[in-house]
N, C-alpha and C positions, 0 to 999 in steps of 0.2 A: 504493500500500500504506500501511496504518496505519502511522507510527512506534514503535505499542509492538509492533509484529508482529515487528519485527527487532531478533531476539534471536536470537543464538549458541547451536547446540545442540551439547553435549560429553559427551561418553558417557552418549549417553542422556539429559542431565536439564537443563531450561532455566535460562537466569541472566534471570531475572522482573524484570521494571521495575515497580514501586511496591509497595503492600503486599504482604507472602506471604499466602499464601491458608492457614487453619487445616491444611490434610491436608498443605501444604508445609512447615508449621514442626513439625507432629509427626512427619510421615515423617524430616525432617533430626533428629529428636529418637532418631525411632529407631536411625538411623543411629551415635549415638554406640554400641549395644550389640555393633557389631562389634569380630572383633579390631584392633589396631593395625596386621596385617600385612595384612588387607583394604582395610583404611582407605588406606596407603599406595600400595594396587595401584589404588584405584579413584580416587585424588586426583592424580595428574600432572596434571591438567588440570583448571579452575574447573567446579563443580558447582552451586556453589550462590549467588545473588546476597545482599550485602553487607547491604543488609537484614534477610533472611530469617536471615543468620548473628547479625547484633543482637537481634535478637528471643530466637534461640534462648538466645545467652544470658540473655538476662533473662530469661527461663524458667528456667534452669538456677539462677538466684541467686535468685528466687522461691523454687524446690523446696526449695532447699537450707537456707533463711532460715525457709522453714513448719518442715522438718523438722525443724531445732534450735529453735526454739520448743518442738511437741510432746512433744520429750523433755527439755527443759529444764525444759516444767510439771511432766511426769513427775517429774520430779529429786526437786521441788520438796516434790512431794504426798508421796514419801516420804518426804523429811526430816522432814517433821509429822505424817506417822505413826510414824516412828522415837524423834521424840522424845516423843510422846505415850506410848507404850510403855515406853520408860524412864523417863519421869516416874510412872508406876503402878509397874516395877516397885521405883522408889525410895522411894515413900510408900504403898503396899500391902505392900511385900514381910511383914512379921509377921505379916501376917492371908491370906495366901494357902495355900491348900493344895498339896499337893505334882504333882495333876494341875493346878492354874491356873498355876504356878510353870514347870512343864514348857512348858505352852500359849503362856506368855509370853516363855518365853527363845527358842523356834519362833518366835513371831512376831518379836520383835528380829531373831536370827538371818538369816529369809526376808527381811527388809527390809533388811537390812546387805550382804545378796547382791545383791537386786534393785539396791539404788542404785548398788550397783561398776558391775553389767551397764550399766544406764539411762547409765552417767557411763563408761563405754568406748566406748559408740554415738557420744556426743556428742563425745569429745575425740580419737575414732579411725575408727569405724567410719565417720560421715557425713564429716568432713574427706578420706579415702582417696576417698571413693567420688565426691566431687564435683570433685576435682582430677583422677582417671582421668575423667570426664567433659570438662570441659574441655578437658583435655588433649588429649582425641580430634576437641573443634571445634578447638581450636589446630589442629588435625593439617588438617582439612579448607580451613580457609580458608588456611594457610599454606604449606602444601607447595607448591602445585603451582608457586609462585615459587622454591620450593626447589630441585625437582624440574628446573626449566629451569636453573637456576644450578649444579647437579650434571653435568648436561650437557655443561651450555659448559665447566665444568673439566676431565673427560673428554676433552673434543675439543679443548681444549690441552694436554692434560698437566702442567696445573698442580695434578693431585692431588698429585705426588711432592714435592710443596714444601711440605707440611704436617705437621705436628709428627709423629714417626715415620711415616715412609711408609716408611722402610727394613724393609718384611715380610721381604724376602727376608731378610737379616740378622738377624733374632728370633733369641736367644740368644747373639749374638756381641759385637749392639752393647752400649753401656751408656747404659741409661734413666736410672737413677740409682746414682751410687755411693757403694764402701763396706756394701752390704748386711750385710754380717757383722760392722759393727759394732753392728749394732742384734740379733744375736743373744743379748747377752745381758741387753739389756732385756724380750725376750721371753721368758728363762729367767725373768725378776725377775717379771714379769706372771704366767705362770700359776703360780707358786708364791704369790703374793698370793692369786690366786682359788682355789687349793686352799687354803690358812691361811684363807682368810674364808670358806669354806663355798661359794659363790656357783657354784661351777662341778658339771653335773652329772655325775653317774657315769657311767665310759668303758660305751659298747654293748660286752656281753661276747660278742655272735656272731661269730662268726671268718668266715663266709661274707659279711656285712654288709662291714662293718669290713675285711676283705681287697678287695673289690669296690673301694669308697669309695676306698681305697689308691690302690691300683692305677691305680685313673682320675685321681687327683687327680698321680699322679707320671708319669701320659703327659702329661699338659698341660703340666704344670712341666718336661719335657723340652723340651718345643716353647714354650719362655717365656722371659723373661729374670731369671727368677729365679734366681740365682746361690749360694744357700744352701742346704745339706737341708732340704726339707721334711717335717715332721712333722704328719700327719694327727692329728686325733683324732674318732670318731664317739661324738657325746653322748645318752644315752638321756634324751632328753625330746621333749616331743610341741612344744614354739617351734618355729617356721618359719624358721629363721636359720641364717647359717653365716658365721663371722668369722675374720679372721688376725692374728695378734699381730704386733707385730715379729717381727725376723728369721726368718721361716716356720713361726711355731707356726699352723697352720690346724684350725680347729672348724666340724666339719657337725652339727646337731643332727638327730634322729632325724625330727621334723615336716618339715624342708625336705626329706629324700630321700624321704620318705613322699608328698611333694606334687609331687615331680617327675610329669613323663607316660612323660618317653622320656631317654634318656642323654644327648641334646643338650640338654635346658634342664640335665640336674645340672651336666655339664660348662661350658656358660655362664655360672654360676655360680660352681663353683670357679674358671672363670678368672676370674670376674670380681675373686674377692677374693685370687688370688694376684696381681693385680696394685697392690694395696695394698702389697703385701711388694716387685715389682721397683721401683716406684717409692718408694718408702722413706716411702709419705704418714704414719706414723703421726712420724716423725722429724721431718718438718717443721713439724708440728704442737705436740711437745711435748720436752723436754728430760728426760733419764735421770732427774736430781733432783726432775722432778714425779710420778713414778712412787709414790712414798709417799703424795702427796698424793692420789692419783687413789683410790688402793684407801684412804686412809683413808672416804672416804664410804663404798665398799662397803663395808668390813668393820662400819661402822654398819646399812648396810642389811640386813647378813645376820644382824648381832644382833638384828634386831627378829623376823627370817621367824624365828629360829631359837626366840622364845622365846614366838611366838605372837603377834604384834602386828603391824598394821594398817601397811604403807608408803606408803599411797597406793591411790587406787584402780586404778589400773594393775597394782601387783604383785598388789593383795587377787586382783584377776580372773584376773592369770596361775596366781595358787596352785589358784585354783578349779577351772582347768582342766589341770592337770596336771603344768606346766610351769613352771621358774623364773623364767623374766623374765628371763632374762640379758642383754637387750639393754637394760632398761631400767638396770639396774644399772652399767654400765662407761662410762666416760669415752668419748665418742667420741673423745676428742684418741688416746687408743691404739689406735683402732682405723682413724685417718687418713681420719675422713668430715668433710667439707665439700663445699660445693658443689663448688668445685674440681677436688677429686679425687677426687669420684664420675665427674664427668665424664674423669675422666683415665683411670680406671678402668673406666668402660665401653669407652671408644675399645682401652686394652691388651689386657680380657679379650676385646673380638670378634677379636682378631690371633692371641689365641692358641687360641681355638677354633677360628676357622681352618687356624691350623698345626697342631692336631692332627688335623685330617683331619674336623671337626664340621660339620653344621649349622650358620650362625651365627647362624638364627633362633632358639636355642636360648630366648636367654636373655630377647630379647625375649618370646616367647610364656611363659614363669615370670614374667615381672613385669606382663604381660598378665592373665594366672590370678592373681597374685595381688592386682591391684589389683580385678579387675571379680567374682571368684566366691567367694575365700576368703580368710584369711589376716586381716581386720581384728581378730581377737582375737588367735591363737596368732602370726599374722605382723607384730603391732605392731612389731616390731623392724625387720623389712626396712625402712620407712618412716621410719627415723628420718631427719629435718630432709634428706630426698635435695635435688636443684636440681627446679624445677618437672618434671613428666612429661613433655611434651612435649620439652623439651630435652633429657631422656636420649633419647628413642624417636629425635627427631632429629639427634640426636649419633652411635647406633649405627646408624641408617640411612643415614647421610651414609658413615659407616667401611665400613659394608658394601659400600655403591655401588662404593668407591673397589681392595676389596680384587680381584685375580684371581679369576677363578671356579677352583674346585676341581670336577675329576669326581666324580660319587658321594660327597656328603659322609654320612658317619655320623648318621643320626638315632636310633637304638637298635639294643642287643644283644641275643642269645640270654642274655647276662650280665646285661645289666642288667633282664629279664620273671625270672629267675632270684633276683636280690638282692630283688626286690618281691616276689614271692613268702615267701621268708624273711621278708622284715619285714615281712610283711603277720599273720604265724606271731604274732611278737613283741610287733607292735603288740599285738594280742589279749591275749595276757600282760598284758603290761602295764596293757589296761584294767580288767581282771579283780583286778590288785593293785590298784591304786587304789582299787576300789570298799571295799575292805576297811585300806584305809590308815587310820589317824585323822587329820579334815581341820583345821588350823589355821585354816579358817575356818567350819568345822561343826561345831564341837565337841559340842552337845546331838545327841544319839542321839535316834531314833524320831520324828523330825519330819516333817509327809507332806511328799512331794517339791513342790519350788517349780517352776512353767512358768518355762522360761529367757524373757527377755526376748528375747534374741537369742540366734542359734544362732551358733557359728563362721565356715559357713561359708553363711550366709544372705546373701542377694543383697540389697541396701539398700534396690530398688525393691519389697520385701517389708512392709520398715517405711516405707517413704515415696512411696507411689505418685506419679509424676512428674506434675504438671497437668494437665492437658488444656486445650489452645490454644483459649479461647472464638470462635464465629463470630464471623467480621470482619465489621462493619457498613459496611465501604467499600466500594463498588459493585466487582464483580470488571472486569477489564481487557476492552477493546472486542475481540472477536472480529476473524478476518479473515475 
């Protein structure tokens, strides 16, 4: 027999000796568009040879390297059309008439939009969309050494030796203490972002808002959170949801709106009530930077407040509906680091567990909102997280390790019920905005601008992925 014939075959798909052949580096291309929870089922064992994983990436830093070029020129072309425009309307303006006057402040206007959109792609939309790529060949080539190392722990019993394996004791033991000392930093924090404007108005649906309740305080039963927790559901269209110290928790109205099923919302809330049992925002910051933190916000809110320009980050969130609240607050209060996102995945799958959930929940929401939506309105979820792969294989290493539960919860008759209502509301909602006066529209009667990008546009839309040119190396010797 030939020696390149013997080659190991694993579910299905050969590990290839020498170059990959074009349909092998793009079929593994395709591969990345699965979920993360595919990817896991179909990776226990090598699929694809080490090459052909090389390749891919450098395809992937290609794609990704063409893309921001592209819209970088973009950028580019608009800045000198922008400033072309205001230099006419600065050395014309006396001699213009009142229809050129109007034509001119439209086009300023449409190119001061355009460049936010062009400059969210760049500094959001392609970074999200090329690290959940990656992320997903990390997945592929790495697991499946994972996947046997999960085993052999298993079959020693050396999962219980790892930083809380005490599930059964959820709620008894102590994660971190002292929780209630850090509640009245959390009183000092949202009265800062009620005084700075920065926070939006409570959702005033009782059916909503009771819903949200209710689920977020079954979790926090089965949690180690030791403090009341106080819900609050925010009427904005941001995809976020944050906790203050000592259990002040905020769901904004876009993340439940982008939930599927009551197992990702729940996944969620635990994830960030586990900010609160573990006390990350405390270790992070000191009571007396608390001043210092919301002095910035309250700068930033004076600007939104009096019509001025924060960045293009906020210009974009204004555009679309929503305050930007995550770009605005200190992460140090909100206890994100790498760290303890990580510490904070591993507690909220324990305690989506203990409440009887799904614990695919929360994977499949940060699935969704890396790969379909979420780069505009869900900028905030992505603040500075640990690479994607390490969380995916962080909460799938905790999950391996947790007991199987019978029939876990994946949705209710409650939760097709609360969507429903804000589904009501949403609509409202978009119905006043359109009628709102926009702090970044101010000229009336302007025809409508084509968005650059849509919210919840797919990136392979604006950046079509290469295509792997034929290999000129002779393909491998038959047997």
């Amino acid at each position: 027999m030939c020696t390149l014939c013997l080659v190991t075959t694993v579910s299905g798909a050969q590990l290839r000796a020498g170059p990959p052949a074009q349909s092998d580096v793009d079929g593994l291309l395709q591969e990345l568009q699965k979920p993360y929870l595919d990817l896991f089922r179909a990776s226990m064992t090598p699929r694809f040879a080490a090459t052909m994983l090389e390749q891919a990436r450098r395809k992937l830093t290609e794609s990704r390297e063409q893309c921001l070029r592209r819209f970088k020129a973009r950028a580019k072309g608009q800045e000198r059309a922008l400033a072309v425009a205001q230099d006419k309307l600065r050395t014309q303006a006396s001699r213009l008439s009142e229809a050129e006057r109007h034509g001119l402040h439209c086009e300023i206007q449409n190119l001061r939009v355009a460049r936010s959109q062009v400059q969210m792609v760049i500094d959001h939309a392609i970074p999200v969309a090329y690290q959940n790529r990656e992320a997903k060949l990390d997945l592929i080539e790495r697991w499946p050494a994972e996947y046997v190392a999960i085993q052999q722990t298993l079959a020693t019993g050396a999962q219980r030796t790892r930083r809380w394996s005490d599930v059964e004791d959820i709620g008894f033991r102590e994660v971190a203490r002292d929780q209630d000392q850090d509640v009245r930093d959390g009183e000092d924090a949202v009265k800062q972002l009620r005084v700075t404007g920065l926070l939006p108005r409570e959702l005033e649906d009782d059916a909503v808002r009771g819903y949200v309740r209710q689920l977020a305080e079954r979790i926090a039963a089965r949690s180690d959170v030791h403090v009341p927790l106080r819900v609050t559901v925010l009427d904005s269209k941001e995809i976020n949801a944050f906790a203050l110290p000592g259990g002040f928790l905020f769901v904004e109205r876009g993340l439940v709106e982008a939930t599927d099923d009551e197992a990702q919302l729940a996944g969620v809330l635990a994830h960030e009530m586990s900010h609160v049992a573990a006390r990350h925002a405390h270790k992070l910051m000191q009571r007396e930077t608390i001043a210092s933190i919301f002095y910035q916000a309250a700068q930033v809110a004076a600007v939104i407040l009096t019509g001025g320009v924060v960045g293009v980050g906020m210009y974009y969130a204004l555009q679309y509906g929503f305050y930007g609240l995550g770009l605005a607050i200190d992460l140090k209060l909100l206890g994100v680091s790498r760290e303890f996102e990580l510490e904070a995945d591993q507690l909220g799958a324990q305690y989506a567990w203990n409440a009887g959930y799904d614990t695919t929940g929360f994977v499949r929401f940060f699935d969704k909102m890396a790969t379909r939506v979420g780069y505009v309105n869900g900028i905030s979820w992505f603040h500075s997280p640990p690479p994607f792969y390490e969380r995916m294989r962080q909460i799938q290493r905790e999950l391996a390790f947790l007991p199987a539960r019978p029939s876990p919860v994946v949705t209710t008759p409650a939760f097709d019920a609360m969507k429903a209502a804000l589904a009501r509301i949403s609509a409202r909602a978009t119905e006043e905005e359109a009628k709102r006066p926009s702090l970044v529209a101010p000229e009336q009667g302007c025809p409508p601008l084509p968005p650059e990008y849509q919210p919840d546009q797919p990136i392979d839309t604006l950046c079509p992925p290469p295509r792997t040119p034929p290999s000129s190396v002779p393909s491998s010797p038959r047997c």
